[in-house]
N, C-alpha and C positions, 0 to 999 in steps of 0.2 A: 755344447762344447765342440769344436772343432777340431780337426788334425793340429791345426797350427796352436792352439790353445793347449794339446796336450803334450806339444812339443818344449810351449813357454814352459809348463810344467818343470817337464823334464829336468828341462835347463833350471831350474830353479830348486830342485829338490837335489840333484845328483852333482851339479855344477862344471855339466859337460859343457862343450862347446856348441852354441847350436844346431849347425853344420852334422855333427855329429849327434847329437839326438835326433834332428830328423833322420839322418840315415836308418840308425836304430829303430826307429818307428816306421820306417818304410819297410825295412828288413823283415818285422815282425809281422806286418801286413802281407807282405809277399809269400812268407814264409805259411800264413794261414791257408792261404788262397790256392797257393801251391798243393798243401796237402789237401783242402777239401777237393778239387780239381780232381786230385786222384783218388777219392774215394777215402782216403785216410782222414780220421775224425782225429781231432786238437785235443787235446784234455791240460788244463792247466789247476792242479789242485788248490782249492781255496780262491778261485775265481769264475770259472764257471769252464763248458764243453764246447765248441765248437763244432759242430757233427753236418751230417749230410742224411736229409729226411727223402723220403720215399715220398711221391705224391702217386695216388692213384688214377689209374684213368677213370675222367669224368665225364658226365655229358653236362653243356652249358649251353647257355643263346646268346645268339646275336639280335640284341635288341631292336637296333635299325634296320632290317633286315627279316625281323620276327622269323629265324630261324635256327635250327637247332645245330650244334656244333658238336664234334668230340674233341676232347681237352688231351692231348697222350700221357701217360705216365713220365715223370720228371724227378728230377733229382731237383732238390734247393737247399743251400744254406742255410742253417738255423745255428740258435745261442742258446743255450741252456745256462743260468747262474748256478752257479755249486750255492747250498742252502745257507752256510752260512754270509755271503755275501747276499743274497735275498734279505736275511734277517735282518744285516748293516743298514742293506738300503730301506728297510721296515720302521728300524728305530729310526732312521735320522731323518725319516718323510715325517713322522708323528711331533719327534722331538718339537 
């Protein structure tokens, strides 16, 4: 599914304008991105978390190169579903 697929959505469940749901869906994309940026984790209940993971420093290789690397510790983006939307998506893959 795409952005613009979940914008058709939109327009079709809510009976915005579509001009306006995608603004609405850019807003909320901004609005994510915004907070993880500064460190501030999403929490939307009944849908899942938005957070910002720790990645540790690692050592890796460069294969072409056959030699060894250090990776630095990093922040990334991650999704976490709240359980009962796990569940939803559990029953309706089986259904």
């Amino acid at each position: 599914m795409t952005k613009a697929d979940v914008v058709t959505e939109i327009v079709q469940e809510t009976g915005l304008e579509k001009n306006e749901a995608l603004k609405a869906v850019e807003a909320f994309m901004t609005s994510i991105k915004n907070s993880l940026a500064n460190g501030q984790n999403v929490y939307l209940r009944g849908f899942g978390s938005f957070i910002v993971k720790e990645r540790a420093e690692k050592t890796g290789r460069n294969i072409s190169k056959n030699t060894t690397i250090i990776i630095p510790a990093h922040n990334i983006p991650s999704f976490k579903p709240a359980k009962t939307f796990v569940e939803e998506v559990k029953a309706k893959v089986k259904g």
